[in-house]
DSSP file (Angstrom, degrees, kcal/mol; ACC not computed):
  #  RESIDUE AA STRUCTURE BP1 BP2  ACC     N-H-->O    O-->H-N    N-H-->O    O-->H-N    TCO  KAPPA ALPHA  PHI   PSI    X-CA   Y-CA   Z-CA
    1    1 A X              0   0    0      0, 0.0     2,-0.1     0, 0.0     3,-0.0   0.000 360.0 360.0 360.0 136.1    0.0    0.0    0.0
    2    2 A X    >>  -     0   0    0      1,-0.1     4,-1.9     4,-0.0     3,-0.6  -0.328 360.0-110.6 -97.6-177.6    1.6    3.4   -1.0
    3    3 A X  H 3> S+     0   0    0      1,-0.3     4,-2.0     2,-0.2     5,-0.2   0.825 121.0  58.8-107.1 -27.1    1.7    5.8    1.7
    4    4 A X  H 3> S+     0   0    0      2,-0.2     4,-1.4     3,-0.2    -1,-0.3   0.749 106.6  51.1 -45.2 -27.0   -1.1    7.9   -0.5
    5    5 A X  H <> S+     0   0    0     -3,-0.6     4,-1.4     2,-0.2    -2,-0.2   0.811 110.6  47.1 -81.1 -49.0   -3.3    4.8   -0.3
    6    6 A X  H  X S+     0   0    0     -4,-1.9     4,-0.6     2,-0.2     5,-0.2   0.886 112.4  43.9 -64.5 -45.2   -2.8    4.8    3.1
    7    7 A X  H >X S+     0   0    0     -4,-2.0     3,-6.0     2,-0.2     4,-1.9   0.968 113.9  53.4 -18.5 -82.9   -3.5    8.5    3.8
    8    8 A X  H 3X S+     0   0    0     -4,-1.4     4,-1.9     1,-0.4    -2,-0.2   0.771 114.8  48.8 -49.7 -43.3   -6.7    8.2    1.3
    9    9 A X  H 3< S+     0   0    0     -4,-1.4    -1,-0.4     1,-0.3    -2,-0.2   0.768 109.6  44.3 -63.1 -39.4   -7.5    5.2    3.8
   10   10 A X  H <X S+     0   0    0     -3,-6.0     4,-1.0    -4,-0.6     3,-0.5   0.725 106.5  61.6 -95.1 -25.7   -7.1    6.7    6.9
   11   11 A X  H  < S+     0   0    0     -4,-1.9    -2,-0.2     1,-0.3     3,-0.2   0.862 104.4  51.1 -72.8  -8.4   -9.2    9.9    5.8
   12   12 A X  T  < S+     0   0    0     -4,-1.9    -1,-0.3     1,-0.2    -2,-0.2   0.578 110.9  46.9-109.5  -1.7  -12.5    7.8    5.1
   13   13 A X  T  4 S+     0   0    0     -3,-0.5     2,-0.4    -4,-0.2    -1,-0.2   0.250  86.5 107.8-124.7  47.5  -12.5    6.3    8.0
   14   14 A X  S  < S-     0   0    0     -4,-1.0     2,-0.3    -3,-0.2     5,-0.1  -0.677  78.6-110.5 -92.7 123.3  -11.9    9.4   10.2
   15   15 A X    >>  -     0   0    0     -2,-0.4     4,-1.5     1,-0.1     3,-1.4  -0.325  34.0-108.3 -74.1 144.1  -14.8   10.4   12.1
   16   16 A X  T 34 S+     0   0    0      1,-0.3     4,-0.2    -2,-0.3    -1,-0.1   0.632 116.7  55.1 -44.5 -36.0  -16.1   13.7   10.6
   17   17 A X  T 34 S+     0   0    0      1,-0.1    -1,-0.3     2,-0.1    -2,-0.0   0.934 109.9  41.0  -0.9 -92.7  -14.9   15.7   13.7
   18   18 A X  T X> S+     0   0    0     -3,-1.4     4,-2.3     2,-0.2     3,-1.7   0.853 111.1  64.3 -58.0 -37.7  -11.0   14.6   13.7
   19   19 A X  T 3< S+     0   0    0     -4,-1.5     4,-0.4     1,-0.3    -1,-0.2   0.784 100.1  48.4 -83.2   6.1  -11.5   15.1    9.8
   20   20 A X  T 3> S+     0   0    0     -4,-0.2     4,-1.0     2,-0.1    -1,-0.3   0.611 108.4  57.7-107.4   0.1  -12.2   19.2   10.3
   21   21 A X  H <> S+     0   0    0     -3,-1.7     4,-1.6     3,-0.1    -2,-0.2   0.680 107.2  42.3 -71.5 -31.4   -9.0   19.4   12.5
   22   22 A X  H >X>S+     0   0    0     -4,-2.3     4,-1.4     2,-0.2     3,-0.8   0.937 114.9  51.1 -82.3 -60.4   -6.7   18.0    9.8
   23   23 A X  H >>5S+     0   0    0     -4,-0.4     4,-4.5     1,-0.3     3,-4.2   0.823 115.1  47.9 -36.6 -65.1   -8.6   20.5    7.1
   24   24 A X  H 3X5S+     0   0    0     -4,-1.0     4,-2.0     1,-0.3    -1,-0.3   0.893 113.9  45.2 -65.0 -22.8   -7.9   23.4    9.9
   25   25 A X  H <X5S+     0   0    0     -4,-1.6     4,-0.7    -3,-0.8    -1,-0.3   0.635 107.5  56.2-102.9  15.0   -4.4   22.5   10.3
   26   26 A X  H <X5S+     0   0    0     -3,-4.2     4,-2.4    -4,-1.4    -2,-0.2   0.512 107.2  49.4 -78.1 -33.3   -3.7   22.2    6.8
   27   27 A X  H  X<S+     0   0    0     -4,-4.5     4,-1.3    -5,-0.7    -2,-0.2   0.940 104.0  59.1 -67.4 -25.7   -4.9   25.6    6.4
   28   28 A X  H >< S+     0   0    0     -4,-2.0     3,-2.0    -5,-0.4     4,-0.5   0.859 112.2  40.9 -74.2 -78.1   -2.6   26.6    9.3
   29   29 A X  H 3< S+     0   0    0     -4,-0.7    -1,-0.2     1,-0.3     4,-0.2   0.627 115.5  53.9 -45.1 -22.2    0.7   25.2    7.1
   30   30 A X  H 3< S+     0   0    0     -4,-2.4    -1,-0.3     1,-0.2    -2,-0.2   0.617 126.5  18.4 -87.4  -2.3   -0.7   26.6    4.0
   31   31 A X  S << S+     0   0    0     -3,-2.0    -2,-0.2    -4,-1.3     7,-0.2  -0.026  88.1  99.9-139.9  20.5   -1.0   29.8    5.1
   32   32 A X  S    S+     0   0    0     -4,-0.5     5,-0.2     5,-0.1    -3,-0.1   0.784  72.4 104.3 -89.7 -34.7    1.4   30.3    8.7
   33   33 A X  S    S-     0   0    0     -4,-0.2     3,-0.3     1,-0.2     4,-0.0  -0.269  77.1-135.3 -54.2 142.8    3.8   32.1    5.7
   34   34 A X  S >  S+     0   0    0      1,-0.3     3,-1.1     2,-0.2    -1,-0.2   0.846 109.4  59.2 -36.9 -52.7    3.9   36.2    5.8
   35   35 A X  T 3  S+     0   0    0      1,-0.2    -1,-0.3    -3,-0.0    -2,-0.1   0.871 103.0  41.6 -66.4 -29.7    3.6   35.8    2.7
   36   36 A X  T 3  S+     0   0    0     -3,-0.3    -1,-0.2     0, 0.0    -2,-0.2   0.224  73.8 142.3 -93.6  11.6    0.4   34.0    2.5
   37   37 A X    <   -     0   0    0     -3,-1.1    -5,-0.1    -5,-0.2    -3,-0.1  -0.333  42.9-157.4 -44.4 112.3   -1.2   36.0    5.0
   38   38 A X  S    S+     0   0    0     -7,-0.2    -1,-0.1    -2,-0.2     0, 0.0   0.992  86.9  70.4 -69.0 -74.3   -5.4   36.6    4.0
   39   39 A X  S    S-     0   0    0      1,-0.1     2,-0.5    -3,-0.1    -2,-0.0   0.264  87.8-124.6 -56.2 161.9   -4.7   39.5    6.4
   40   40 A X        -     0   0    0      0, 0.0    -1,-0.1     0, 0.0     2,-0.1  -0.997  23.7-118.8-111.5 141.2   -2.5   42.8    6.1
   41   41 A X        -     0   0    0     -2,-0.5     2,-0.4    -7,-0.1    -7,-0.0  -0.184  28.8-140.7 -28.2 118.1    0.0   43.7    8.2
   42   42 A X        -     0   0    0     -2,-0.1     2,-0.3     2,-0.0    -1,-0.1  -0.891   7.9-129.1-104.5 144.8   -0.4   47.0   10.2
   43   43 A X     >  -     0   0    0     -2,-0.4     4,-0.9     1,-0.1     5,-0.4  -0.664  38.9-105.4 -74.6 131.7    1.9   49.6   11.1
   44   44 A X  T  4 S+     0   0    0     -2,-0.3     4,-0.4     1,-0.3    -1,-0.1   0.432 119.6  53.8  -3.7 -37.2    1.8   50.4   14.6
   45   45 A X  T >> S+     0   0    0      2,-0.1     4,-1.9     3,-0.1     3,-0.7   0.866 112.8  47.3 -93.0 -45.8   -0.1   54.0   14.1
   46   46 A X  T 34 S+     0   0    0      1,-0.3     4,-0.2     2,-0.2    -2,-0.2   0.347 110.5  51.7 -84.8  18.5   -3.1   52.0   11.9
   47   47 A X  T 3< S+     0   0    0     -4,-0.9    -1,-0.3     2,-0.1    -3,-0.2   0.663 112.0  42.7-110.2 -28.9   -3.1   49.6   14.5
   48   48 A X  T X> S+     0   0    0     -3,-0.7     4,-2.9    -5,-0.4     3,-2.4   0.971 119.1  50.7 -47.9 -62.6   -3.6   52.6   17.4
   49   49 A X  H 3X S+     0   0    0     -4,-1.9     4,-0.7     1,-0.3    -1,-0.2   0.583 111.2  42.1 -80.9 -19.9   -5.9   53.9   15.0
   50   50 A X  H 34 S+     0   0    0     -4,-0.2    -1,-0.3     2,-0.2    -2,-0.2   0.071 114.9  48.8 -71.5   0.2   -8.0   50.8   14.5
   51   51 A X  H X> S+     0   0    0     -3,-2.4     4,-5.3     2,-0.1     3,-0.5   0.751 110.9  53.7-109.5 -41.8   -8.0   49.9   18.0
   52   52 A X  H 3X S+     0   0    0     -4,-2.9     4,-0.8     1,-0.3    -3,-0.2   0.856 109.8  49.0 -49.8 -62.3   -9.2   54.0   18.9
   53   53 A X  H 3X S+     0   0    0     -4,-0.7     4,-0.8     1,-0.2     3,-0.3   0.755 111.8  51.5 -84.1 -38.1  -12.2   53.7   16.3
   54   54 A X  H X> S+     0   0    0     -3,-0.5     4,-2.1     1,-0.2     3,-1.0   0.917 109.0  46.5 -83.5 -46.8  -13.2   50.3   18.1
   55   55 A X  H 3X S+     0   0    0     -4,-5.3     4,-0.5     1,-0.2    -1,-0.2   0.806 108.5  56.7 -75.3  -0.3  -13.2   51.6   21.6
   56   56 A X  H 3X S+     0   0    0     -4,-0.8     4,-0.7    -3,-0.3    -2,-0.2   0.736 106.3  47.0 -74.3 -19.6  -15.1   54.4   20.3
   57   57 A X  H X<>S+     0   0    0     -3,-1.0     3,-1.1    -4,-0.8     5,-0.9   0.959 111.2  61.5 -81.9 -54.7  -17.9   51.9   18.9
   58   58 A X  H 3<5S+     0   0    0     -4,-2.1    -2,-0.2     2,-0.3    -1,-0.2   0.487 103.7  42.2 -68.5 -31.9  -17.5   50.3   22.5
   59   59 A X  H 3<5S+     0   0    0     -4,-0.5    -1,-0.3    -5,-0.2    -2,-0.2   0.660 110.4  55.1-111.0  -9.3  -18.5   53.1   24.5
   60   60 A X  T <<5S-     0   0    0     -3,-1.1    -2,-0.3    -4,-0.7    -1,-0.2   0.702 118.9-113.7 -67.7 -13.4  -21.5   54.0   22.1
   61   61 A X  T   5 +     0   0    0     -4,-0.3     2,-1.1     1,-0.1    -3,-0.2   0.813  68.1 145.9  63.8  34.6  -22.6   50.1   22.8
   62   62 A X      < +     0   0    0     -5,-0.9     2,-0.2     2,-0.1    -4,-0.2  -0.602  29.6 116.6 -75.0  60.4  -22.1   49.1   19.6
   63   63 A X        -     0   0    0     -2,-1.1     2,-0.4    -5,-0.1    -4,-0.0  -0.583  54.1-126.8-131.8-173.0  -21.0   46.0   20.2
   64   64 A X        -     0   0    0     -2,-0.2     5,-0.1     3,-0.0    -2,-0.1  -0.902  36.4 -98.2-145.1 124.8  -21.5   42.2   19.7
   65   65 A X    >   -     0   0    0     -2,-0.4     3,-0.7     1,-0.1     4,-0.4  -0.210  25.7-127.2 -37.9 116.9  -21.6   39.2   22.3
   66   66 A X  T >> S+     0   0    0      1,-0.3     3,-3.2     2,-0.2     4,-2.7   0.784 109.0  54.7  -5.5 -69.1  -18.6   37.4   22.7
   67   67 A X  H 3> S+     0   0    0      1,-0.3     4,-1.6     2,-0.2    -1,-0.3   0.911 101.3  56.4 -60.3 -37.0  -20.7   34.3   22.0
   68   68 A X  H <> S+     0   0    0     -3,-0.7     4,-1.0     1,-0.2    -1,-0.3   0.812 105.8  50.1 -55.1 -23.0  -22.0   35.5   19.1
   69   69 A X  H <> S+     0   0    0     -3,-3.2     4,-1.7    -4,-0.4    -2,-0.2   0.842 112.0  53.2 -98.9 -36.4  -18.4   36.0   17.6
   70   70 A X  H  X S+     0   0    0     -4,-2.7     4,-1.8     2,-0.2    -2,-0.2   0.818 102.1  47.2 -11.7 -69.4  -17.7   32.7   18.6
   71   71 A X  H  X S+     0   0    0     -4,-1.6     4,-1.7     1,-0.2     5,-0.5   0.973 113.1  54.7 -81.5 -64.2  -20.2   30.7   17.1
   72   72 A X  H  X>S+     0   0    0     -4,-1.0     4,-3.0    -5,-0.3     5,-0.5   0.902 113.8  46.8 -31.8 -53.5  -19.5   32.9   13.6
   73   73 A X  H  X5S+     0   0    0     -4,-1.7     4,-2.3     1,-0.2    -1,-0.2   0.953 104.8  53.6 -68.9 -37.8  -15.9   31.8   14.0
   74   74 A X  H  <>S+     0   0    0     -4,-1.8     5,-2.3    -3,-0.4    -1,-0.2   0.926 113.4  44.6 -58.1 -48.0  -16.5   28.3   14.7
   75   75 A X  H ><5S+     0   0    0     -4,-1.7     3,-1.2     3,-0.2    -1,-0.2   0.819 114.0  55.1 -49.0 -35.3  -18.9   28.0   11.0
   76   76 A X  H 3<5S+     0   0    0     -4,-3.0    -2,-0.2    -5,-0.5    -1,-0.2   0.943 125.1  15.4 -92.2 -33.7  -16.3   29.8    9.3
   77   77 A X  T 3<<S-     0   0    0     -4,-2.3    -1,-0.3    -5,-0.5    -2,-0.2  -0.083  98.5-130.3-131.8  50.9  -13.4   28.0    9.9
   78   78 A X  T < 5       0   0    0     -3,-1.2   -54,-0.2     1,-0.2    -3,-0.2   0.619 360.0 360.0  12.9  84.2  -15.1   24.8   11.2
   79   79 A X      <       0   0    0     -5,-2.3    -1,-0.2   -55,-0.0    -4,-0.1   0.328 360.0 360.0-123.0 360.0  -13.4   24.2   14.2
């Protein structure tokens, strides 16, 4: 059995769980590079200046339960 057969083997009878941990931590290895960052990088004043616009939303009450940002993260990146 080639070690691709064996992979294929192990991934169909991985209960559906375990098989959304290997997806998320193949995204982490395809994407841990700088270079392959979905985000940009902030300088130090747009990160001041993005964090200042957020506590200003924060003290209007413009805000969103923790559990609610949760549960969105957990659907998007199936964890």
């Amino acid at each position: 059995m080639s070690t691709l057969e064996y992979t294929v083997s192990m991934l169909e009878t991985m209960p559906e769980e375990k098989l959304k941990e290997v997806q998320n931590f193949i995204r982490y290895l395809t994407f841990r590079d700088e270079g392959n960052l979905l985000i940009e990088m902030l300088t130090e004043d747009a990160m001041v200046e993005q964090l200042a616009k957020s506590m200003e939303k924060s003290d209007l009450g413009a805000t969103v339960p923790a559990n609610v940002i949760s549960q969105k993260m957990r659907e998007k990146y199936v964890i």
